[in-house]
Residue frames as a rotation matrix with the C-alpha (Angstrom) as fourth column:
UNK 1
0.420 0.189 0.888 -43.39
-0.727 -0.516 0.454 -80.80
0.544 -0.836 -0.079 132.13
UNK 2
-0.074 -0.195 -0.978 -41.36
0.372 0.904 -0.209 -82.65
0.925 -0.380 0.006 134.97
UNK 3
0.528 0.394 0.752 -41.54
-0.403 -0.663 0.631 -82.36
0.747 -0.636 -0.191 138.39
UNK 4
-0.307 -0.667 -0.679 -39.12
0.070 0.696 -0.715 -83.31
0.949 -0.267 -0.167 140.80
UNK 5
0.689 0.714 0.124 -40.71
-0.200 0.024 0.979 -84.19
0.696 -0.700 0.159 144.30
UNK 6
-0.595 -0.723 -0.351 -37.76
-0.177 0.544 -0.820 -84.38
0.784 -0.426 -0.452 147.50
UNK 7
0.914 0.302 -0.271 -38.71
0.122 0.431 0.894 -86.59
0.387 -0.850 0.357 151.05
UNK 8
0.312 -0.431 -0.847 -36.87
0.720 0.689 -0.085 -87.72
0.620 -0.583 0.525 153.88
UNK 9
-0.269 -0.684 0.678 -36.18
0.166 -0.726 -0.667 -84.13
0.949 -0.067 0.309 155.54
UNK 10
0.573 0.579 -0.580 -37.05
0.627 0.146 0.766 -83.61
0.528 -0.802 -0.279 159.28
UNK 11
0.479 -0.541 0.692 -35.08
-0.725 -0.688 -0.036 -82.54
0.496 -0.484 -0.721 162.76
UNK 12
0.777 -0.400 -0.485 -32.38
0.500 0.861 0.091 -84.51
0.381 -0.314 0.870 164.13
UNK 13
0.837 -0.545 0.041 -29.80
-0.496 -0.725 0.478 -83.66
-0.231 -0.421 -0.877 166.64
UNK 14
0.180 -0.849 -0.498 -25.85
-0.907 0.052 -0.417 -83.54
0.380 0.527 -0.760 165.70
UNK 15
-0.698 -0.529 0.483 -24.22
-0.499 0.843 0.202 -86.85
-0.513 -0.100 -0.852 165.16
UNK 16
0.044 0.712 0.700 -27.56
0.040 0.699 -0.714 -88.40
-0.998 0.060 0.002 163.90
UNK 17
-0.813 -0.512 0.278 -28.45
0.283 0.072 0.957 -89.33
-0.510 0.856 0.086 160.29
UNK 18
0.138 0.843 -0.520 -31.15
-0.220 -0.486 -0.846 -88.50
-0.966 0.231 0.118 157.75
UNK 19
-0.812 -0.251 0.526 -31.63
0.414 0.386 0.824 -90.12
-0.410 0.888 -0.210 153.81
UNK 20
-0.066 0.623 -0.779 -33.19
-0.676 -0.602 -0.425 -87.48
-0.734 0.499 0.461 151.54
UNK 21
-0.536 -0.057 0.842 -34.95
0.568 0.714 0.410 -88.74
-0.625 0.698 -0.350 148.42
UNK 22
-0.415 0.242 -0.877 -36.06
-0.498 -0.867 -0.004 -87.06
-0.762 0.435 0.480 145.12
UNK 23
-0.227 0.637 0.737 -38.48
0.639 0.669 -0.381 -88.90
-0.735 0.384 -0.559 143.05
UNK 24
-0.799 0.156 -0.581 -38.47
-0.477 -0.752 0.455 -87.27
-0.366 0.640 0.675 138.97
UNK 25
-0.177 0.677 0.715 -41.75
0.777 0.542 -0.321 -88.12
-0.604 0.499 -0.621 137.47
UNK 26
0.621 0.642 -0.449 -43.62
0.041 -0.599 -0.800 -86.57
-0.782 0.478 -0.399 134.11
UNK 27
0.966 -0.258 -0.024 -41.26
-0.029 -0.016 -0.999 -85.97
0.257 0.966 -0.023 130.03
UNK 28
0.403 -0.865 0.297 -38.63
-0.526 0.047 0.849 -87.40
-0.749 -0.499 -0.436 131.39
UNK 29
0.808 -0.113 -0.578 -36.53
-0.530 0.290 -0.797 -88.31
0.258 0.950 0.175 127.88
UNK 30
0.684 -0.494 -0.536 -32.71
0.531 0.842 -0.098 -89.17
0.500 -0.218 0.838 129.70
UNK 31
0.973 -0.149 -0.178 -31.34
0.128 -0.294 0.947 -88.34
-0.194 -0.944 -0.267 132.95
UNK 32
0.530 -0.763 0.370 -27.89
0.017 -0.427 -0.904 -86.94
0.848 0.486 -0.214 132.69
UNK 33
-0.638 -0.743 0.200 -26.61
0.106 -0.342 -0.934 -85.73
0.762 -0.575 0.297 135.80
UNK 34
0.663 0.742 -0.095 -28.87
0.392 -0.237 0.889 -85.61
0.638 -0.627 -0.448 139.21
UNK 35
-0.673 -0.644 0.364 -27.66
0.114 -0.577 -0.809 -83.18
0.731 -0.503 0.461 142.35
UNK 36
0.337 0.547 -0.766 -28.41
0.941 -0.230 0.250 -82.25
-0.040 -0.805 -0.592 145.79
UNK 37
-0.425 -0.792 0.438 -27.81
0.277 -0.574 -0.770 -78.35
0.862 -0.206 0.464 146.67
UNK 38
0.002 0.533 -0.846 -28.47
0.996 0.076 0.050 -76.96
0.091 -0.843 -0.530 149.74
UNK 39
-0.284 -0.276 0.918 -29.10
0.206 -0.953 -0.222 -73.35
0.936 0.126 0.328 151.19
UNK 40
-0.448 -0.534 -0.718 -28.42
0.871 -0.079 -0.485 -72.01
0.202 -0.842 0.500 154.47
UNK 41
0.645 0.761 -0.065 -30.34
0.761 -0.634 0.136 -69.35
0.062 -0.138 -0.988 156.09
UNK 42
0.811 -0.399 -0.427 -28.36
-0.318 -0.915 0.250 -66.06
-0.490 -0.067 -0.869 154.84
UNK 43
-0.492 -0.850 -0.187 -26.34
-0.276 -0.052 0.960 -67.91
-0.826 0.524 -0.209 152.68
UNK 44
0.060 0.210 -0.976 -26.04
-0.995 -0.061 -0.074 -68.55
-0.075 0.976 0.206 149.05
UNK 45
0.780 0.432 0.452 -27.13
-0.463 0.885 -0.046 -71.91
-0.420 -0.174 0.891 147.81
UNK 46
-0.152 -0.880 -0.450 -24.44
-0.979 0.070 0.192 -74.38
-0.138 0.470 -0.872 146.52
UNK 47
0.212 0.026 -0.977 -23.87
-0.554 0.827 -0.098 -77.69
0.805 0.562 0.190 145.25
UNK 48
0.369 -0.234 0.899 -23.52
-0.704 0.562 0.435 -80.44
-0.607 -0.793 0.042 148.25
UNK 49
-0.534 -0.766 0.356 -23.13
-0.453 0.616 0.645 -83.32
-0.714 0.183 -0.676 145.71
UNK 50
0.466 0.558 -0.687 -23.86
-0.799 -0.069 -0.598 -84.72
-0.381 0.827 0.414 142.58
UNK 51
-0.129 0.080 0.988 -24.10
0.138 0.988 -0.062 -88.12
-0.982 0.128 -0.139 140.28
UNK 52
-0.278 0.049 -0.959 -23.46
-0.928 -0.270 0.255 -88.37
-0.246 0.962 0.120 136.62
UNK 53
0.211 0.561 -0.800 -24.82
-0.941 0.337 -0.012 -91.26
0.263 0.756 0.600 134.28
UNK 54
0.283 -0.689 -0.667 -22.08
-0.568 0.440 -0.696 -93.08
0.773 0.576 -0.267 134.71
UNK 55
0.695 0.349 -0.629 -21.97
0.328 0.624 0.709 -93.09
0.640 -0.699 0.319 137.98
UNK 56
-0.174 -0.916 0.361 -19.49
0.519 -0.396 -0.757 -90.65
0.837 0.055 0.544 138.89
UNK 57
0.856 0.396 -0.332 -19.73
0.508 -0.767 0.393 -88.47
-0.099 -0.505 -0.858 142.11
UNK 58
-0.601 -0.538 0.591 -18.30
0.193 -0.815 -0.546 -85.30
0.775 -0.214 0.594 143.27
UNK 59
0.601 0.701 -0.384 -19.01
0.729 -0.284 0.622 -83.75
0.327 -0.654 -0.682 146.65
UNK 60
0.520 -0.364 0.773 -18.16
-0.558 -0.830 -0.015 -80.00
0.647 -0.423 -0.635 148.40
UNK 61
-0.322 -0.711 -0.625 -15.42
0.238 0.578 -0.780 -80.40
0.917 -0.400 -0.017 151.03
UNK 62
-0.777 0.176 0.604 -17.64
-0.608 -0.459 -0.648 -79.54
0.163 -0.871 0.464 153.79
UNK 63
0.452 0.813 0.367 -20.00
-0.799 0.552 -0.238 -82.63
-0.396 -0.186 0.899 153.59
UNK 64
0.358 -0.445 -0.821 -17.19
-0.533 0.625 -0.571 -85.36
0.767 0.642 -0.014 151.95
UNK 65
-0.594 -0.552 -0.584 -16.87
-0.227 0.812 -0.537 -88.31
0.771 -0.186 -0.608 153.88
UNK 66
-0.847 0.491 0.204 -20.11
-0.180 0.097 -0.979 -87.98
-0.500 -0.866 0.006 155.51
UNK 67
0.195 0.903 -0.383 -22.69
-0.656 -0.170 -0.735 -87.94
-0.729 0.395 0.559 152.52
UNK 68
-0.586 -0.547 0.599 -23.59
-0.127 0.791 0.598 -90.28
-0.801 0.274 -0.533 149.98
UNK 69
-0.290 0.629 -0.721 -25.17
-0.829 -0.542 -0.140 -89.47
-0.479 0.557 0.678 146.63
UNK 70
-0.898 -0.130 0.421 -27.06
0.057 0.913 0.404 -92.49
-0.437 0.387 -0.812 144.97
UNK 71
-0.452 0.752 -0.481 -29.18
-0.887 -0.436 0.151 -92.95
-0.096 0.495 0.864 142.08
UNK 72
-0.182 0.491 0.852 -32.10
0.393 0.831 -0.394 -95.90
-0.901 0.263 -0.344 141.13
UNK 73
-0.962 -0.246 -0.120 -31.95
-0.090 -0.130 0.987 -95.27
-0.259 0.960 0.103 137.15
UNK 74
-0.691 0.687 -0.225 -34.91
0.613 0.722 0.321 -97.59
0.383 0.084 -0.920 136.79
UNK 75
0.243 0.865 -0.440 -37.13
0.955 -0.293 -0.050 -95.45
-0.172 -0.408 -0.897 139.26
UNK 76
0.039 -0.311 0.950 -35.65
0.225 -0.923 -0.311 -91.75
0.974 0.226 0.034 137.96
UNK 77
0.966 0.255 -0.047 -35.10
0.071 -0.088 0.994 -91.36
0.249 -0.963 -0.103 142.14
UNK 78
-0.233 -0.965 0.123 -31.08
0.112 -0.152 -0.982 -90.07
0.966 -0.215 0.143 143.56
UNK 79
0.752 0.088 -0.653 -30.68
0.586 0.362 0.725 -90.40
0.300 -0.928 0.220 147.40
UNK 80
-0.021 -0.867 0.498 -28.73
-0.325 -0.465 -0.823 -88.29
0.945 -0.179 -0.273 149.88
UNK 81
0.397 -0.281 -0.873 -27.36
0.707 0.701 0.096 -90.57
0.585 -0.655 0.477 152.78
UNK 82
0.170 -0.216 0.961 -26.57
-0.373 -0.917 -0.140 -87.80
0.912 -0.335 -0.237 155.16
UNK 83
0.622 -0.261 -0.739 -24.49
0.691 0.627 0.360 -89.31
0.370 -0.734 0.570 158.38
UNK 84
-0.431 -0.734 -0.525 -22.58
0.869 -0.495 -0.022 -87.71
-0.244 -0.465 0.851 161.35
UNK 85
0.529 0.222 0.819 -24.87
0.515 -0.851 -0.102 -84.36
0.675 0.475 -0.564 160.68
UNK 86
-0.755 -0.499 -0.424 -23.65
0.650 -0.653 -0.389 -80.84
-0.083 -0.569 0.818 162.33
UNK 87
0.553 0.744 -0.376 -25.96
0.500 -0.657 -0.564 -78.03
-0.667 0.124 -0.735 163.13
UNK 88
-0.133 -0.077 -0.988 -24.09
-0.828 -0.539 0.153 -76.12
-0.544 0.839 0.008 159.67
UNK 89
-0.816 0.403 0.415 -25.69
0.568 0.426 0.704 -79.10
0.106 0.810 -0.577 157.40
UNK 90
-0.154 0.947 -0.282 -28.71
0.530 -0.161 -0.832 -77.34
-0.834 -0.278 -0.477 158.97
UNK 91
-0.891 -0.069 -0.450 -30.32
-0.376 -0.444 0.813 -75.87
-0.256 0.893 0.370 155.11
UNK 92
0.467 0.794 -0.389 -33.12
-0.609 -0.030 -0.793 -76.10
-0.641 0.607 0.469 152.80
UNK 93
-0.702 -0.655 0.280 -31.96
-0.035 0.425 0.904 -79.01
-0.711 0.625 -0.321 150.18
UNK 94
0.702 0.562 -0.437 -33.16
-0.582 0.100 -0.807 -79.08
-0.410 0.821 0.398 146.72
UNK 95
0.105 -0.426 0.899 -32.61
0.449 0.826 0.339 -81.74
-0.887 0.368 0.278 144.13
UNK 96
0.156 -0.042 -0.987 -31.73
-0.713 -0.697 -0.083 -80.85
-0.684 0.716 -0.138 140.71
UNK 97
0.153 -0.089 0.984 -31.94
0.410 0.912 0.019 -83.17
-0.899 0.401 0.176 137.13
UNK 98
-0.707 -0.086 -0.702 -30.29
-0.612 -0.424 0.668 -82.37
-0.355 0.902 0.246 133.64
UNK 99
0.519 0.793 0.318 -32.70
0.114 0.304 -0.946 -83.59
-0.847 0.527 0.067 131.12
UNK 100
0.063 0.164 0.984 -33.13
0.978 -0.205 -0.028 -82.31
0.197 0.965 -0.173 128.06
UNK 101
0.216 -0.341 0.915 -33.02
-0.052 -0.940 -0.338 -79.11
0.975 0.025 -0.221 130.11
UNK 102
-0.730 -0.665 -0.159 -33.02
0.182 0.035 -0.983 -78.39
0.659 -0.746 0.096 133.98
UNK 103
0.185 0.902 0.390 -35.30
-0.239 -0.343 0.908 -78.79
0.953 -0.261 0.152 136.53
UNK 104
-0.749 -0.307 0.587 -35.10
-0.551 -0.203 -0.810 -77.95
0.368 -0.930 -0.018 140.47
UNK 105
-0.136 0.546 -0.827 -37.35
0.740 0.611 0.282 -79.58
0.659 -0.573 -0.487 143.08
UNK 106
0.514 0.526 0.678 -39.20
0.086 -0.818 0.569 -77.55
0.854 -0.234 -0.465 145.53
UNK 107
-0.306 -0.729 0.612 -36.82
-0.581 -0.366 -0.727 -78.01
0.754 -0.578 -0.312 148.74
UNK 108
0.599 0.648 -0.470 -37.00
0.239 0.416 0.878 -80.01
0.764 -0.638 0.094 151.61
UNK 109
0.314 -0.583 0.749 -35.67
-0.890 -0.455 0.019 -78.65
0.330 -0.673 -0.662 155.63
UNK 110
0.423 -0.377 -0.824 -33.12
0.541 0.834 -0.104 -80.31
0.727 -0.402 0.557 157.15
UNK 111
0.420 -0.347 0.838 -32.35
-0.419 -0.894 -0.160 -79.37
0.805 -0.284 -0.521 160.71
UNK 112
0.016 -0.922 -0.388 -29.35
0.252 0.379 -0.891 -80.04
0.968 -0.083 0.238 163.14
UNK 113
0.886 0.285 0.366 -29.90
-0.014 -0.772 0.635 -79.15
0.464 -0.568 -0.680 166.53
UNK 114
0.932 -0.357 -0.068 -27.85
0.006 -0.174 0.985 -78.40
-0.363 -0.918 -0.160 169.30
């Protein structure tokens, strides 16, 4: 059993920032890959940005050069640095960790106003 637990979501009006955290605890054998995705009220969820072992990212071109995915190995914990928001960041974000298999996090709201 793992559980992945995200923080840092809230309301904040465009231009402000907002640093999500996801915090994996419980048979955690070796992280692989950690992600943020997000979903959008009436839309389909998608990938915002993601961190491999190595330290690779990748991010969607609708959130690249404002977000920043980072991971703390040591504390199983990946970070989304979320700067310059727009009311369309405005979503439900969920973390996501390969394992050994795949497990989601329950969501946290981020909203954008005005």
């Amino acid at each position: 059993q793992v559980q992945l637990v995200e923080s840092g979501g809230g309301l904040v009006q465009a231009g402000g920032s907002l640093r999500l955290s996801c915090v994996a605890s419980g048979s955690i054998f070796s992280i692989t890959v950690m992600s943020w995705y997000r979903q959008a009220p009436g839309k389909q969820r998608e990938l915002a940005a993601t961190i491999t072992s190595a330290g690779s990212t990748n991010y969607a071109d609708s959130v690249k050069g404002r977000f920043t995915i980072s991971r703390d190995n040591a504390k199983n914990t990946v970070y989304l640095q979320m700067n310059s928001l727009k009311p369309e960041d405005t979503a439900v974000y969920y973390c996501r960790m390969i394992d050994r298999g795949a497990y989601w996090g329950q969501g946290t709201q981020v909203t954008v106003s005005s």
